[in-house]
C-alpha positions in Angstrom: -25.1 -1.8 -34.9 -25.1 1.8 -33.5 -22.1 3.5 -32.8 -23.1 3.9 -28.8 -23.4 0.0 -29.2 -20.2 -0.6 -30.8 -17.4 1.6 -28.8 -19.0 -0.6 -25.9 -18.2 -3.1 -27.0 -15.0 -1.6 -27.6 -14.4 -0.5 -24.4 -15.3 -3.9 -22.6 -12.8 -5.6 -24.9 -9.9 -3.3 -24.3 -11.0 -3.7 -20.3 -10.7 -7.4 -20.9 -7.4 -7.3 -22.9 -5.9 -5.2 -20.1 -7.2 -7.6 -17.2 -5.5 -10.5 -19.0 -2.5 -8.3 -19.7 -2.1 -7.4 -16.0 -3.7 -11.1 -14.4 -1.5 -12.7 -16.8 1.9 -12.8 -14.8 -0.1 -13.9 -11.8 -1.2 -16.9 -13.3 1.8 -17.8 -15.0 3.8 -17.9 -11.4 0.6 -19.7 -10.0 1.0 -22.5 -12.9 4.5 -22.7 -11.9 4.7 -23.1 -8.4 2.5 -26.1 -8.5 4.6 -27.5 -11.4 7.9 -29.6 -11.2 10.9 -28.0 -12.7 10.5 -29.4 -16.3 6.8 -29.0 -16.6 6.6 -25.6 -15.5 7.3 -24.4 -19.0 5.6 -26.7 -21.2 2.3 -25.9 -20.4 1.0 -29.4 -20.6 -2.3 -29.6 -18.8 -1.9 -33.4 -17.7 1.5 -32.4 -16.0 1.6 -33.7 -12.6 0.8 -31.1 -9.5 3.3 -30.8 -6.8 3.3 -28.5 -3.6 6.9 -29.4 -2.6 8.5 -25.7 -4.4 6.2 -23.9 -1.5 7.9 -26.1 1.2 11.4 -25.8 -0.6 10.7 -22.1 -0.7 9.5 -22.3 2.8 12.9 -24.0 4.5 15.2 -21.9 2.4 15.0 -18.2 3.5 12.9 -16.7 6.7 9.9 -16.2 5.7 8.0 -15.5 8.9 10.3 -13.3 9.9 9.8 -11.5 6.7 6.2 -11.6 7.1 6.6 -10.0 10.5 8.9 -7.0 9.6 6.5 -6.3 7.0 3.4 -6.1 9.0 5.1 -4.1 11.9 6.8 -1.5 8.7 3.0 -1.4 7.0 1.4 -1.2 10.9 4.1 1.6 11.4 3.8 4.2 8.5 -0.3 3.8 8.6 -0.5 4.5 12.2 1.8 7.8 12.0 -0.4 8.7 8.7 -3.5 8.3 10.3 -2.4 10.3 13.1 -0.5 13.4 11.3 -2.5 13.3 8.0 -5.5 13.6 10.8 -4.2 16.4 12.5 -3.0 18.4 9.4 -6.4 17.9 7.2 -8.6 19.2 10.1 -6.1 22.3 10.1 -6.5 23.1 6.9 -10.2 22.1 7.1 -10.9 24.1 9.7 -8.7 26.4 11.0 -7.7 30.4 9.2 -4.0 31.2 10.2 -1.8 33.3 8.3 -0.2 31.3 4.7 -2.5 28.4 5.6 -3.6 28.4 1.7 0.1 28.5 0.5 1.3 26.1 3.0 -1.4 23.7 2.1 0.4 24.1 -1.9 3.8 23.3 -0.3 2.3 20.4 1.3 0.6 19.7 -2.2 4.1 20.1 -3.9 5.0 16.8 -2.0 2.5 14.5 -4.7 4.9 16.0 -8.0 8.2 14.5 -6.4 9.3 10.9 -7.0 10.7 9.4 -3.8 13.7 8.1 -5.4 15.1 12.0 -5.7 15.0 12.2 -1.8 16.9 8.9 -0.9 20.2 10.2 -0.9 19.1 13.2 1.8 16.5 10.3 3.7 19.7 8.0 3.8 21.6 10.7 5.2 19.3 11.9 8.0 18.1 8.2 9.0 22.5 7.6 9.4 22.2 10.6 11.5 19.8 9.5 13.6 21.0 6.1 14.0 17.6 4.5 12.6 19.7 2.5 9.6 18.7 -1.3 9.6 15.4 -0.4 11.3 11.8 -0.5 11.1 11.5 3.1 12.3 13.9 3.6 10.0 12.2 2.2 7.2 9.2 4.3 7.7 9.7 7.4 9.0 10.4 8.8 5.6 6.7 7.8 4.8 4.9 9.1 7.5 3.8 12.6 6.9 1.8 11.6 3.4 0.9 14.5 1.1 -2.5 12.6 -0.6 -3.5 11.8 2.7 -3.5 14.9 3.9 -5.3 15.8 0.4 -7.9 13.4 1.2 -9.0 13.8 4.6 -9.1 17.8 4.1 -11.2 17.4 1.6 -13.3 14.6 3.5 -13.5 17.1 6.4 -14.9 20.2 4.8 -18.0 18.0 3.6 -18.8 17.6 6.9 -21.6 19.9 8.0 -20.6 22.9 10.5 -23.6 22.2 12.0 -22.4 19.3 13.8 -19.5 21.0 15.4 -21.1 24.0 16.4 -23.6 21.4 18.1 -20.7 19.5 20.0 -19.4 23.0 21.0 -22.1 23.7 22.5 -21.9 20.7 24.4 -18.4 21.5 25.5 -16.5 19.6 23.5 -13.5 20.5 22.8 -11.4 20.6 19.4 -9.7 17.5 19.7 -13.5 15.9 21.5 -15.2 17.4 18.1 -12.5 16.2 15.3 -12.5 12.3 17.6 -16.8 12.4 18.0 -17.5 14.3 14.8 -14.9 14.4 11.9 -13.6 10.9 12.4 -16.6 9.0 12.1 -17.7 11.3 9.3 -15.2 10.0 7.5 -14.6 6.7 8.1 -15.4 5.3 4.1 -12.2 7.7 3.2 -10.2 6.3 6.0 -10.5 2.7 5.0 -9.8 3.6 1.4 -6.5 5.4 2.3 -5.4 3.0 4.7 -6.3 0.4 2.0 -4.0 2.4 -0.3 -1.3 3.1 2.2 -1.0 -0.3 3.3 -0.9 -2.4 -0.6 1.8 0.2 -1.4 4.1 0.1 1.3 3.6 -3.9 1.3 4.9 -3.8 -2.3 7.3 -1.0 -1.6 11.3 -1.9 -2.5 14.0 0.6 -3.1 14.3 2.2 -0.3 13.7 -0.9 2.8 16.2 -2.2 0.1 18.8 0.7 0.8 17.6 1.0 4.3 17.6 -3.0 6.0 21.2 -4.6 5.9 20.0 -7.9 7.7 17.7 -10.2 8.0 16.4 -9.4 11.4 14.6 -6.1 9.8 14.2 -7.4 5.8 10.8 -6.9 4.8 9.0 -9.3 2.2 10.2 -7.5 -1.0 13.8 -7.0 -0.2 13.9 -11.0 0.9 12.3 -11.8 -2.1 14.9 -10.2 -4.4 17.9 -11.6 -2.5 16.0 -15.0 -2.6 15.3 -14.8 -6.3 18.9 -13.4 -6.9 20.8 -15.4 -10.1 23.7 -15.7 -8.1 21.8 -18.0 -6.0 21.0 -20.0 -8.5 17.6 -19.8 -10.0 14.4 -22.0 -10.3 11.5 -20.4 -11.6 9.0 -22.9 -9.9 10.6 -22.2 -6.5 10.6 -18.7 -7.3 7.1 -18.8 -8.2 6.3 -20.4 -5.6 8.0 -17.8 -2.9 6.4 -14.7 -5.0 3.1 -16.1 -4.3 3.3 -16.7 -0.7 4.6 -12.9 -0.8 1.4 -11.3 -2.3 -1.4 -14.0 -1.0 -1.4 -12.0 1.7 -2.5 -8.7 0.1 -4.7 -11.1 -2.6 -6.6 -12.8 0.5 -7.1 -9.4 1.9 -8.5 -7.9 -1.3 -10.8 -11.1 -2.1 -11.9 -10.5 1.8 -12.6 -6.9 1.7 -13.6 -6.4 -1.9 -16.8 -5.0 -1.6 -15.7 -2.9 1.5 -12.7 -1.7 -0.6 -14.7 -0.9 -3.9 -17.7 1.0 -1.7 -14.7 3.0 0.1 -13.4 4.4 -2.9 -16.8 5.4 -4.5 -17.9 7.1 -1.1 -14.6 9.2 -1.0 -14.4 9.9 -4.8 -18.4 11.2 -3.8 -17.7 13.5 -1.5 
């Protein structure tokens, strides 16, 4: 066997071992939540299948309204993104003003902090402007995304100058070029960030955890937690069962757009 041959082989094994690795707490909470109580843990492939944890899940915190504060946090942050991180690429794509370079490396600075260093200043300014226990709230601190602004700057200066000079000679003006000629330009890059933006701020926990002091504005993670706390009394089949109807949206949405999603990335790492 040649050594090209063999660290293939390699290579596919270690992908395979870290698929199962990363797959592996998904299908344990899968087993689980289909599983009564005392079979959930054995393992036994002839123990009975059950769907009443998903309907004792189901009646014992809010779910939909979970579901709905998430969707209008996600639908929040990636329509102020799109919007800003549109308007601030095709600056810097396009525009020469003075310390335009240097502001972009401030704006750059943005990827190398963690958000957890800011929450004490984000709390502090969201108090101030009476946003606490909001979805506004919950968002705002998100907005104005650093990589996204990366991204579509980079997206935009690929596209030819020969189509703007075009639609200025139609009469276009800036904002009719960047809508008619830079947007649809890069739409692959758009649906790989919003992708992106959306999976992460879905998942995200800390800070709607800080942020959301009742139920009304709890998204899906923080509800979660509380639901799975150990003072509440824990069954991991019930527990199972809730974590999966958390991410089956997100896993439906993948499954759905897979090919779409795979194709974006490879279009925007391209250009």
């Amino acid at each position: 066997m040649s050594a090209r041959r063999l660290l293939a082989r390699l290579d596919a094994a270690g992908a395979l071992l870290l698929a199962l690795v990363w797959v592996a707490p998904l299908v344990f909470a899968a087993w689980a939540a289909v599983h009564p109580p005392g079979a959930a843990l054995d393992f036994d492939l002839g123990a009975p299948l059950t769907l009443a944890n998903f309907e004792t899940a189901w009646v014992a915190a809010p779910w939909a309204t979970y579901v709905a504060n998430t969707v209008m946090l996600v639908a929040f942050i990636l329509a102020g993104q799109l919007v800003l991180c549109t308007l601030a690429g095709f600056a810097f794509a396009r525009f020469s003003f003075f310390g335009r370079d240097t502001l972009f490396v401030l704006v750059l600075m943005q990827l190398f902090i963690l958000p957890e260093v800011l929450i004490v200043e984000n709390y502090a300014m969201t108090a101030r402007l009476g946003l606490v226990d909001s979805i506004a709230g919950m968002g705002l601190p998100y907005v104005a995304s650093a990589f996204g602004i990366f991204l579509l700057r980079q997206a935009f200066k690929s596209v030819p100058l020969e189509l703007e000079e075009a639609a200025r000679v139609e009469g276009c003006s800036w904002m009719g070029v960047l809508w008619r000629v830079y947007v649809p330009a890069a739409r692959p890059v758009y649906l790989a960030y919003a992708l992106v933006s959306v999976a992460t701020h879905w998942n995200n926990f800390l800070w709607p955890l800080i942020v959301s002091q009742s139920a009304e504005v709890r998204p899906l993670t923080v509800g979660l937690s509380l639901f799975g706390a150990p003072e509440s009394g824990v069954d991991i089949t019930v527990v199972s069962a809730a974590t999966l109807m958390t991410v089956a949206p997100l896993l439906l949405a993948f499954l759905i757009f897979q090919r779409q999603f795979i194709q974006a990335f490879l279009r925007a790492g391209i250009r």
